[in-house]
N, C-alpha and C positions, 0 to 999 in steps of 0.2 A: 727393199727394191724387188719386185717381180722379176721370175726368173723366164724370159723366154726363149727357153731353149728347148729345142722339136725334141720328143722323145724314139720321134723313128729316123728323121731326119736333118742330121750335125749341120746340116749345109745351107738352110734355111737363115736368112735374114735376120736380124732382130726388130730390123725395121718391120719387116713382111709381119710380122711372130706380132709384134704391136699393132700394126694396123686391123689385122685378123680379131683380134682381144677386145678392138674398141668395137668394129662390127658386132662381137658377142655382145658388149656389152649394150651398144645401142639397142640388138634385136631383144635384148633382155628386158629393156626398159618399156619396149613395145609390148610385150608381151604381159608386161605389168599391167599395163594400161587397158588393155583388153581382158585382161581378168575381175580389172574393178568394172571395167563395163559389160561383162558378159548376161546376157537373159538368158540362153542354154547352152545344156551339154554341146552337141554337135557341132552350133555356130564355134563357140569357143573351141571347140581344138581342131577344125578345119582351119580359124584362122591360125593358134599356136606355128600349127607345121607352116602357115604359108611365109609367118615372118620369119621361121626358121631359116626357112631357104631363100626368100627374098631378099631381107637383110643382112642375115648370118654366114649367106652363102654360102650352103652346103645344098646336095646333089638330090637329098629324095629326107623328106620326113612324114614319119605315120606312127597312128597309136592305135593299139592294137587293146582289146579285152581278151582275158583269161577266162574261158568257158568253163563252166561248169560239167562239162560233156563226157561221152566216154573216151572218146579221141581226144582229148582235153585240148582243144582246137583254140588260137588265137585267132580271134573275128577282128578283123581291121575295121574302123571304126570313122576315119578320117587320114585321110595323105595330103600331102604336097608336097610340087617341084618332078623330075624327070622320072618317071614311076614306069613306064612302057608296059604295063605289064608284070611288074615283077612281083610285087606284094601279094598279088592275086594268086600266081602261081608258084609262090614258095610254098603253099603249104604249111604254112608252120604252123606248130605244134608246141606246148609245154610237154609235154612227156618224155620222161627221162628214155627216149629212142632219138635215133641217128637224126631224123628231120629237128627233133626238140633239142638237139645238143648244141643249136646255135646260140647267137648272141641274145637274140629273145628269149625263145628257152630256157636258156640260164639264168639272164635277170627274172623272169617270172617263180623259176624253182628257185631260186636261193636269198633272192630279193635282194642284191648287188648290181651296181653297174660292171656291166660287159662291153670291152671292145674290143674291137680288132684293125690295129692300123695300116694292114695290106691284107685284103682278101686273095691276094693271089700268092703268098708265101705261107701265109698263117694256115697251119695244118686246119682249125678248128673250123676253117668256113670251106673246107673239102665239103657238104653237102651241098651247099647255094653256091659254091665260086663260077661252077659256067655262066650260070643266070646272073651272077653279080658283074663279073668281069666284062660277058657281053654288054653290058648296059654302061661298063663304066663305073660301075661303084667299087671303089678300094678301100676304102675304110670304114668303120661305121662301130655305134657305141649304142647300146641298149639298156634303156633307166629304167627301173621297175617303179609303176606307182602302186602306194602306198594308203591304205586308209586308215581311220584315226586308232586302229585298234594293229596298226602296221601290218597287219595281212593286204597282197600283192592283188591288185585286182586286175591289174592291165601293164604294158610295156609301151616308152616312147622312144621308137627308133630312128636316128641320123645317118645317114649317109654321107660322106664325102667322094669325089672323083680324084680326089689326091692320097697318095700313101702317108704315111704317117703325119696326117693332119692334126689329130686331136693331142695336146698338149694336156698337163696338169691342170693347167688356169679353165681351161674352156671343159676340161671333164667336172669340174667344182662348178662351175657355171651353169652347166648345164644338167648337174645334179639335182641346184636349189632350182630351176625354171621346173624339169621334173614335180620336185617337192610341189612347188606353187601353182602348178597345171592339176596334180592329184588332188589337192586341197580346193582349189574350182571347181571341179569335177564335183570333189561330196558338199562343197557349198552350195551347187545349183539344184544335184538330186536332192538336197534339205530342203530347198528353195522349195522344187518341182511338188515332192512329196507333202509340205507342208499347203501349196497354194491347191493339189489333189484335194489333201483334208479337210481345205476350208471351202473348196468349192462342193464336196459332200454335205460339209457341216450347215454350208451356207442354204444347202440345195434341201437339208432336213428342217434347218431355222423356216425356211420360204413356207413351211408347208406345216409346223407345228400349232396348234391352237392359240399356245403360250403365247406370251409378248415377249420378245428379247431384243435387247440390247446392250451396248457398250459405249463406254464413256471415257474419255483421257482425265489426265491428273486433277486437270483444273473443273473438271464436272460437264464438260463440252461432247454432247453423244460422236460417237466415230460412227457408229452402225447401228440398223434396228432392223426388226421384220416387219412383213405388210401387216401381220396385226396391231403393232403399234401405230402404222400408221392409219389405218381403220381408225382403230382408238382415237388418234389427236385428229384424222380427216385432214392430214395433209401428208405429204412424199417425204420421202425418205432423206431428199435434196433437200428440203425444206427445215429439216429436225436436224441433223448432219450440222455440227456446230454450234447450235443453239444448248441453252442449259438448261436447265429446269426452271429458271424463276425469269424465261422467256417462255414456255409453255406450259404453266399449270401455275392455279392462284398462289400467293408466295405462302401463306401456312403449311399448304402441300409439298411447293420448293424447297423450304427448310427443314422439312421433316425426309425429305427424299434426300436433299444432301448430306443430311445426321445420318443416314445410314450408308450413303458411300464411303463417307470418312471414317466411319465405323468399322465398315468391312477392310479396307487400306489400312488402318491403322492395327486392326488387331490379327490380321491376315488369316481371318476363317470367315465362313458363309455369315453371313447373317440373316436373317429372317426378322421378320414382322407381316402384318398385315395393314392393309390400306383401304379406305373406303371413299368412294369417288363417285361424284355424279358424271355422267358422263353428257355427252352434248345433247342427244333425247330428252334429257332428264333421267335416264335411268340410274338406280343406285348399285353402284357395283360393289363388290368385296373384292379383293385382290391378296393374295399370299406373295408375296416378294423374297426371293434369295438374291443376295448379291455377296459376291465372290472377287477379290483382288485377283489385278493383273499383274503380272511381272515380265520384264525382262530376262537376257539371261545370266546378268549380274544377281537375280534376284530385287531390284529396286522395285518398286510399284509403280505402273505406267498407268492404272486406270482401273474398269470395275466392271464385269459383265453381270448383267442381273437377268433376269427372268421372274417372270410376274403370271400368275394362275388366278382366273374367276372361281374363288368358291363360293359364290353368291348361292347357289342352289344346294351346293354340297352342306352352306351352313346353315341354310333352310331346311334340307331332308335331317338333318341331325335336331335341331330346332325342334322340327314335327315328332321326329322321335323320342327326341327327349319330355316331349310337352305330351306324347301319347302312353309315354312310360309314365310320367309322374301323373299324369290325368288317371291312366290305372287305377294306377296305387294313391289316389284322393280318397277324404273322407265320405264322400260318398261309395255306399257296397255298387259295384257292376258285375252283372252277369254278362257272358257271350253264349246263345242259347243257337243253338242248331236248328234246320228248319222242321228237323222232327218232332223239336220244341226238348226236344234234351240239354245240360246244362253242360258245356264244355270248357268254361272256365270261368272263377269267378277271382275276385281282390282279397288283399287281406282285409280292407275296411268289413266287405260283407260278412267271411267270417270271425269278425275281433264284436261284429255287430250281434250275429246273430249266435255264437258260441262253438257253431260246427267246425273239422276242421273242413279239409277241400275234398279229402278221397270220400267224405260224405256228402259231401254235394254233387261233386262231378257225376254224370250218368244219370239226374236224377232233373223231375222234371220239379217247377214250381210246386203244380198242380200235386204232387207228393206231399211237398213240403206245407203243405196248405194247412191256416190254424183249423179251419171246417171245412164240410161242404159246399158253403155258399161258397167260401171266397175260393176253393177251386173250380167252380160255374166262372167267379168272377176271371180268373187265372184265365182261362179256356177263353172268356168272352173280349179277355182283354188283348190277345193274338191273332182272335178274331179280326178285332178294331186296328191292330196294327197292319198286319196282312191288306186290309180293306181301305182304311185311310192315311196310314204310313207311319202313325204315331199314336201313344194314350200317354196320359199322365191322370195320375189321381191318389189319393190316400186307400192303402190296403190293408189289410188286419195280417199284418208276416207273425211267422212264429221263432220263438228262437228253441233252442236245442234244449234247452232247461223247459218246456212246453209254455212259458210266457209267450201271449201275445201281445201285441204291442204294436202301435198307430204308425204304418210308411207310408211314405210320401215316395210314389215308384213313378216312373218314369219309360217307356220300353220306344225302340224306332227300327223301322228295317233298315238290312246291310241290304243292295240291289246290287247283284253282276253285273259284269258285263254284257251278256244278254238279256238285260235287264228284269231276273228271275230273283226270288227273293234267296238268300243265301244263308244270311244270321240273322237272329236278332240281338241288340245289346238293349240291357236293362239296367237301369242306377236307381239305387234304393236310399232313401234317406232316412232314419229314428228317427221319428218326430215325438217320441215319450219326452227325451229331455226336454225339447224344446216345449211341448204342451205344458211341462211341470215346471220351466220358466217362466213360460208367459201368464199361470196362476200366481207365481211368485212374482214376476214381477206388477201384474194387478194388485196382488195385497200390497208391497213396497210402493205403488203410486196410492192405493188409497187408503192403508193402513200403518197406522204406531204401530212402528215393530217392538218397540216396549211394552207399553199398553193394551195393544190390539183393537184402540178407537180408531174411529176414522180419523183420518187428517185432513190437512187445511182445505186440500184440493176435493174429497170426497165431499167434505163438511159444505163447501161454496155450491158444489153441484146441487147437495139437497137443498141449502136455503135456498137457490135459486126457484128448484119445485116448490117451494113451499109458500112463494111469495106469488108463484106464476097460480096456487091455489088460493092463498090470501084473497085476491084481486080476483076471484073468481067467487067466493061464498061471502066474502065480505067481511070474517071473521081476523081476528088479531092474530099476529104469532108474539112473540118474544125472544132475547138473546141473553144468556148472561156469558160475559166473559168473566173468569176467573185467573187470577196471578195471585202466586203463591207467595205467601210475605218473608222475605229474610231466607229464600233459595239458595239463594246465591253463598248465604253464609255456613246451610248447613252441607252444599257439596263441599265448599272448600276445609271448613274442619271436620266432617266426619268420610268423608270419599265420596266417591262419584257412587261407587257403589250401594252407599246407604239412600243419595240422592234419589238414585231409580228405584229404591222399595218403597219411598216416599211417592214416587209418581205412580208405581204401580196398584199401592193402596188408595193414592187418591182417584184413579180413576174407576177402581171397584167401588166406592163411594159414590162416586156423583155418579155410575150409572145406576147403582141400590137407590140412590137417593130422586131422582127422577122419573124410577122407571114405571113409579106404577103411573105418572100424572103424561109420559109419553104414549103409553100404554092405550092411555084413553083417548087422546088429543092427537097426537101424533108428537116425533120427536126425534133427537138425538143430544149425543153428547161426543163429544170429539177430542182431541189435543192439537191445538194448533202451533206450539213453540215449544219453546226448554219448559217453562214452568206455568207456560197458562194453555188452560181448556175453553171450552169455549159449550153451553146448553144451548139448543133450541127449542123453542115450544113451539109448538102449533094449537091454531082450533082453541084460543084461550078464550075471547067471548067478543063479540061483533057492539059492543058497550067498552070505550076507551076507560073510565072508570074502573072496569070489574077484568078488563084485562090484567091492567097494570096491578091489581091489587093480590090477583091470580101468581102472574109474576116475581113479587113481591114475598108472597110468600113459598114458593119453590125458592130464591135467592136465602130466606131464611135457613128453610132448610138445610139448603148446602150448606149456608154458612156454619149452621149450626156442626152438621157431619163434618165439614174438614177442621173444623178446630179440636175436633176432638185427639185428645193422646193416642200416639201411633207405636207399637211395638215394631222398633228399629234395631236389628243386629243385636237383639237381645236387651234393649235398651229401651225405656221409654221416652220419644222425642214428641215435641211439640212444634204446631204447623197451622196458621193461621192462616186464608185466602182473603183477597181485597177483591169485590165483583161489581161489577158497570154492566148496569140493567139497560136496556133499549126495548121499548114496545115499539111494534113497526106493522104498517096495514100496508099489503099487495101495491104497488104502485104509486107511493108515495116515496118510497125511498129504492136503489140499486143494493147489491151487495155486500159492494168495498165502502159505500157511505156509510152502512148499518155499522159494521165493523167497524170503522174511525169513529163513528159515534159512543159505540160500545165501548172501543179504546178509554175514547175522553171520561167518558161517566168512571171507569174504570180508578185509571191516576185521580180522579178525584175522592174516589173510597179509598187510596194511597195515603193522598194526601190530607183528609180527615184521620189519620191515625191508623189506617190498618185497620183487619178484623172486622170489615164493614162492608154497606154496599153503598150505592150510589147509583139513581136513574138519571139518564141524560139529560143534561142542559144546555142548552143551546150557547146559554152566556159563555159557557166553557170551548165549548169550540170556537167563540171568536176570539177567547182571549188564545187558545189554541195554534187561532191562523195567525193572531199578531205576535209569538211567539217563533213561527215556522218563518214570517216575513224576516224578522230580524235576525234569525240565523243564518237564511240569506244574503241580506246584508253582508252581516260580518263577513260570508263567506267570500262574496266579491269585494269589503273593505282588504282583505288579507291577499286576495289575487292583485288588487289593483296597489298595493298598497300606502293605506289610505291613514297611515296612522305616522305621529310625531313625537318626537320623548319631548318634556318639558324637564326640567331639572329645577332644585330645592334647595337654595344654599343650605350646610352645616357652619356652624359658626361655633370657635372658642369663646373660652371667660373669656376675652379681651374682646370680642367682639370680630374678630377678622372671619372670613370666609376661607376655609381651609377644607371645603369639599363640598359634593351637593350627592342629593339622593333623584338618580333617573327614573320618572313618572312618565307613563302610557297614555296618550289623549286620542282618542280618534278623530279624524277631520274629515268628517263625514263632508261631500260636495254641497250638500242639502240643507244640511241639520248645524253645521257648524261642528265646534270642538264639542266631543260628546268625553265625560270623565269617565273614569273607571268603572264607579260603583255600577252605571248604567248596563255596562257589557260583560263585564269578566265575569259575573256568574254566569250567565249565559256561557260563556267562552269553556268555563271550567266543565257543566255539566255538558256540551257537546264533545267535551275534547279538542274545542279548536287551540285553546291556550298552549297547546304545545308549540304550534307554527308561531302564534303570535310570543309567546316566552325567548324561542330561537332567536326571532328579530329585534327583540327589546335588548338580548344579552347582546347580540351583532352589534346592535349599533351604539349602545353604551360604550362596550369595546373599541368601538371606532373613535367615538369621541374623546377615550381615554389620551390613545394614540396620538390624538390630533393636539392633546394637551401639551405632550412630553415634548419638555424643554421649553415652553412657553413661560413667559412670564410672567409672576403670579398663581400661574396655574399646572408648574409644572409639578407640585410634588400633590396635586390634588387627588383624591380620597375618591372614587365614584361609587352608591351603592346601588344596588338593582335584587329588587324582590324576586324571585321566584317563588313557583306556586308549585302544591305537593304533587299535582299529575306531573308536573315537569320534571318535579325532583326527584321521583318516584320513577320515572324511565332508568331501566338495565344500562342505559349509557349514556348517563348524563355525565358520568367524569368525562368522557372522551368529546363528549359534544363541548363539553366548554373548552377541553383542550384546544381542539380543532379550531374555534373560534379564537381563543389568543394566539394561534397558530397564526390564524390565516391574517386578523386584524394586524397584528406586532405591536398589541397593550401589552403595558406593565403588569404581571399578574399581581405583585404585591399593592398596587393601588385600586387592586378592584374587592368591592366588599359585596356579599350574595348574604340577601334577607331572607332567614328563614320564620315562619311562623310554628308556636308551639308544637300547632295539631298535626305540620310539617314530617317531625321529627319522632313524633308521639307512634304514629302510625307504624313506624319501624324502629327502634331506636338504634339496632345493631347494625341496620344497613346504612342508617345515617350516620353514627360516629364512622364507618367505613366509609363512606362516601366525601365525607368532608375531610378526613385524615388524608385520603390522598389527594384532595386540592390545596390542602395546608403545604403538604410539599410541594407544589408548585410556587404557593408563596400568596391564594389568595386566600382574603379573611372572612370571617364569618359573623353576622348580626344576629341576634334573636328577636324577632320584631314583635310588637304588640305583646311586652313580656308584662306576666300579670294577670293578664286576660283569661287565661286559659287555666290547663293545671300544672303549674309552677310547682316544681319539684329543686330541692337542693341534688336529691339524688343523680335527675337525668341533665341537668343543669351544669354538675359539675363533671358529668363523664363526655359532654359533648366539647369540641373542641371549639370553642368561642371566642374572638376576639371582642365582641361589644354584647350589652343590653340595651332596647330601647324602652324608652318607659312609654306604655299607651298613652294617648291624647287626654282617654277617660278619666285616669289619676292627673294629668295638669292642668285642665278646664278650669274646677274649682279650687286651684291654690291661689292664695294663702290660707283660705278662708275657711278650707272642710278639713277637718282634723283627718279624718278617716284615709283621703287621698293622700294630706301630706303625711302622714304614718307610712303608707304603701308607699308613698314615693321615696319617704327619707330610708325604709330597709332595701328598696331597690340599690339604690347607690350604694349602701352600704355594701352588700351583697358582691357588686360589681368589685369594689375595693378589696373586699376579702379573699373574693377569687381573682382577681390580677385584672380586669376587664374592663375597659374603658365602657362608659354608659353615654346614652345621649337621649333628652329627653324631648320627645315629641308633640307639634299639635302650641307651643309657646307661643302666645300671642300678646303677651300684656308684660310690661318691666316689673310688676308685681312676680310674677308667675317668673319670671328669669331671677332675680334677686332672691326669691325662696332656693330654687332648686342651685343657682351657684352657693350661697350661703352655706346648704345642704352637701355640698363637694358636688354636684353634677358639672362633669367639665366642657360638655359638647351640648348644642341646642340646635332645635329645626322649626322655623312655625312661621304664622304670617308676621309676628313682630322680626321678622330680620328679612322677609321676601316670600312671596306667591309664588308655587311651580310656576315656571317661566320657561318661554321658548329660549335656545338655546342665544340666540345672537343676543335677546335686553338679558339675557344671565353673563355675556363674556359682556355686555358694554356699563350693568351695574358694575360688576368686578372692576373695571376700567377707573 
């Protein structure tokens, strides 16, 4: 319980003593109130004292500040309630003298409340008791305020008109109102000082170039300068709560909010750069810092940034850097003075010309000049610049070793600003290399860098002269192409390296051997491929007869020279040519026709055997273009695809059908089903057989597939030929892998026919090749066995599930001793080495009663079914 009991006066009430307390207490609460609401100093403690005295009902209250002075003078600041005068005229003072040893005074030196609850007894108010007592003031208490570093800055003094007024209760009272009047005080000077700062801050943002602004949590601007608003061409009313993906396209929005979040989150500047068209069109650069806001809890309330054009600044760097590296280009530049002195040059010019710089510097061209002339030309050429602003030309420069050597210079005048001539710059460019390229590269477009004939393209240019003179005199030329026989065999078993002394001697040959008959007529000899050359004649004789016969005998010739024995790598090798003669008159024939003519006569001295020649025939190029048509064909049968497996039953001794052999038919849209024999040479010698091989295993494979688990046909046997270019690809295990892969065939029901000459070609890559399909599980045929050269040796190292016996040995059984001897050791053979056999081409129960009688266990032929489309093959089986 509160004790209210007067500390001056026993005689007081308790009631009175309570009533008094609630008044403090009310005035206190007033006084609260006007602290949260205060906007400054002044207002705020003129009111403090008015509710003092108002509410509190006491006699005079005032706050006074502690000067800094030499009289260290209390400056009264605000009063209120019955003052007459007095405050004005105390005087008072903190200084430890007579005026300062009041109640003020003291709470300011010692930072204590002081009171005194009768001025008119209490020794200590002897200097103000007349002034006090005239007026009526007996008691009074002096609170020192306090700043946050507790140094005393100012006094709030109370008066009462009663003696011993102030109690315990109302000195504590009005201790903490003290407290809380000092603490408003430095919260408004925060205030004050801090809205000074931003009205500076603000008054320097109004007037910086910069763009600034500021943003809350949520990315919403709180403030910006008139540059920003320039920038967006709207007010600053307008931006003021809007976020960025309200005023800029949203790529830019989200690339501006990544770095607010950025900055807030890692609470340091961040930078980048930004590039922005602006509403003109213009393209700006922008350098952006953005810096987190805080509170003073430290939270992050938001994000000030500032954003700088360096559009020009990354331009003048640009140019510098583009005028530094343009310097130091492979091209030499000089900067020549208008005295025509040289005042600096690149490292290009001297890496170009050998000098170092302290030898060029101070020194004119015209010094450096290879002669005479070209310092006339020097002189003429500063002339020309001086007079039309520019020269460019080729100049004979020297270098420091005394080579001259072919530049490609360049020289322009630098103009002042009073537009007088100031510099000039010159760039010099070596044109040796480039002249000793362009020789080089002329001989590489029109010569064998082997050889040192011409080539195809030199060689076309001259026949073309030669025909545009033909059709002018009227006279014959001629062509012999030459191809080199079995090239191809001696690069790959002796090297490539022997191959080129081989082409090198033959072209020393066919030009010894031509050249006295060019000599006379006109001529050349050329290389137009790997291994063939190509003569021409000219001026042969304007008589078709005595051309040709002219011709005829120069192709002897050669023929004769290149067959002759060649010392190769210490070795003597041998090298026979095949040549395709064409006589040809100006205007009857082009170029590229002579040539495809020459071609054809060519393969036809191939195909006579080699070692020969052959003049053109026309017959040959039709059969030629009917040759070219059908590969066409095939090539669109293969795009479209235009082709259908027919299949073969196999049948056991009992007769049952327990597999069939998948056969290739083309089904031409035209022609109808076209059979094998007709295309697959073809196929083979183009190479197309690989695409079509692909598709026969595909879909063999498929049909496998479609078998399993059928019945009748599920444990069925399928076999499919391949051909040696198929077999003979680097990844043909993996390609049929892939295809059982993809299909889901059984690999153990599927059998691949090979032919002898198949396996013959390599033997060690084939037993490798088949060994790893064996593990997989599929089998292996030997097709057309017999035919070929039938060996026990490669026979029994090949991994073989079957032999087929050729058609040839069952044609005529029973009747020809000779086949059934070959047929009856076949089967034997097969028996000896574990092999199932199955004999091919059975058409007659003669021919099947030999060969089962004989132990052959499996048969294929028309006596048991025709390749058959696949649907009359599954509805005979039926």
């Amino acid at each position: 319980m509160l004790d209210f009991k007067a500390e001056g006066t026993k005689s007081e009430s308790a009631e009175a003593a309570l009533a008094r307390l609630n008044r403090e207490f009310a005035a206190i609460s007033s006084c609260h109130q006007t602290l949260m609401r205060a906007v400054d100093e002044p207002t705020l403690l003129a009111e403090i004292c008015r509710i003092v005295c108002d509410e509190a009902g006491y006699r005079l209250a005032w706050v006074g500040y502690a000067e800094q002075d030499a009289g260290k003078t209390v400056r009264p600041v605000a009063r209120a309630g019955d003052d007459s005068g007095f405050v004005d005229s105390a005087a008072i003072t903190w200084a430890d003298a007579e005026r300062g040893r009041g109640p003020a005074g003291v709470a300011i030196r010692s930072g204590k409340t002081f009171w005194v609850q009768d001025a008119g007894t209490d020794p200590r108010a002897a200097p103000w008791r007349p002034e006090a007592l005239a007026r009526g003031f007996r008691g009074l208490v002096a609170l020192p305020l306090k700043d946050e570093a507790g140094d005393v800055f100012g006094v709030f003094s109370i008066y009462s008109g009663e003696p011993n007024r102030f109690t315990a209760d109302e000195i504590r009272l009005l201790e903490e109102l003290a407290a809380d009047l000092a603490f408003g005080v430095l919260i408004l000077r925060q205030r004050a000082a801090r809205a000074r700062a931003e009205a500076q801050l603000l008054a320097f943002v109004q007037t910086i170039p910069d763009i600034v602004w500021s943003k809350d949590i949520q990315g919403r601007y709180t403030r910006c300068n008139p540059t920003l608003e320039r920038l967006l061409g709207r007010p600053e009313k307008d931006i003021v709560g809007k976020t960025d993906f309200e005023l800029a396209p949203r790529e830019l929005a989200e690339a501006y909010r990544a770095g607010d979040q950025l900055a807030i989150e890692t609470g340091a500047i961040h930078s980048s750069e930004f590039e922005t068209v602006l509403p003109d069109g213009q393209v700006v650069l922008f350098e952006v810092r953005k810096a987190p806001l805080r509170d003073a809890a430290g939270r992050a309330t938001g994000v000030i940034g500032v954003a700088r054009d360096i559009s020009e600044r990354r331009r003048d760097a640009e140019r510098q850097r583009i005028a530094a590296t343009a310097f130091e280009a492979q091209e030499g530049i000089l900067i020549i003075n208008v005295d025509r002195t040289i005042l600096r040059v690149n490292r290009a010019y001297l890496e170009m010309t050998g000098y170092d710089a302290d030898e060029i510097v101070g020194r004119t061209l015209a010094q450096l000049a290879a002669s005479a002339s070209a310092e006339r030309r020097f002189t003429e050429m500063l002339d020309t610049v001086a007079r039309d602003g520019a020269w460019r030309g080729e100049y004979p420069a020297r270098r420091k070793s005394g080579e001259v050597f072919p530049a490609w210079v360049t020289v322009a005048k630098v103009i002042g600003a009073g537009g007088e001539i100031t510099h000039y710059v010159a760039t010099m460019t070596d044109l040796a290399e480039r002249k000793r390229a362009e020789r080089e590269i002329e001989a590489l477009a029109n010569y064998d860098r082997l050889t040192g004939l011409p080539n195809r393209a030199l060689f076309i240019d001259r026949l073309q002269q030669a025909l545009v003179a033909s059709q002018s005199n009227g006279r014959k030329g001629a062509l012999l192409l030459i191809d080199l026989d079995n090239f191809k065999l001696l690069n790959d078993t002796s090297g490539h390296e022997v191959g080129d002394q081989l082409l090198v001697e033959v072209s020393r040959r066919l030009v010894a051997c031509v050249g006295a008959l060019a000599a006379r007529n006109g001529g050349a000899a050329a290389r137009v491929g790997g291994d063939e050359f190509i003569v021409l004649l000219e001026n042969l004789s304007d008589d078709p007869g005595e051309a040709a016969k002219l011709a005829g005998e120069a192709g002897e010739r050669v023929l004769a020279s290149l067959a002759a024995p060649y010392m190769l790598a210490r070795r003597v090798a041998h090298s026979s040519p095949s040549i395709g003669v064409v006589v040809f008159t100006g205007g009857a024939a082009n170029s590229d026709e002579l040539l495809k003519q020459a071609d054809i006569a060519m393969y036809e001295a191939k195909a006579a055997g080699r070692n020969t020649l052959r003049f053109f025939d026309p017959n040959a190029q039709t059969a030629l273009a009917a040759r070219s048509e059908a590969e066409a064909a095939l090539r669109l049968a293969i795009r479209d695809d235009h082709f259908v497996l027919y299949y073969q039953p196999l049948v056991d001794s009992d007769g049952q059908w327990n597999g069939a052999e998948a056969l290739l038919r083309w089904a031409d849209p035209e022609r109808g089903i076209i059979a094998p024999g007709d295309f697959i040479p073809l196929a083979e010698e183009t190479g197309l057989i690989l695409p079509i091989g692909r598709w026969v295993l595909r879909k063999a494979c498929e049909q496998l597939r479609a078998w399993t688990g059928a019945r009748r046909m599920g444990d069925f046997h399928l076999s499919v030929n391949v051909s040696a270019r198929q077999f003979n690809q680097p990844d043909f295990v993996a390609e049929v892998d892939e295809i059982l892969r993809a299909t889901g065939a059984p690999a153990d029901r599927l059998t691949l026919e090979l032919t002898e000459s198949v396996v013959l070609d390599d033997l060690e890559g084939a037993v490798e090749k088949m060994a790893a399909l064996k593990t997989r599980g599929v089998g292996f045929a030997l097709d057309d066995f017999g035919t070929g050269y039938s060996s026990l040796a490669y026979v029994a190292r090949l991994p073989l599930d079957q032999l087929k016996i050729d058609r040839c040995f069952v044609r005529n059984l029973p009747t020809a001793a000779n086949d059934a001897a070959i047929a009856h050791t076949i089967i034997t053979l097969a028996e000896s080495l574990g092999l199932g056999v199955v004999a091919e081409g059975v058409e007659t129960e003669a021919q099947r009663l030999f060969l089962e009688r004989h132990g052959c266990p499996s048969f294929q032929g028309f006596l048991f079914g025709k390749p058959m489309p696949i649907e009359e093959f599954e509805a005979r089986l039926v």
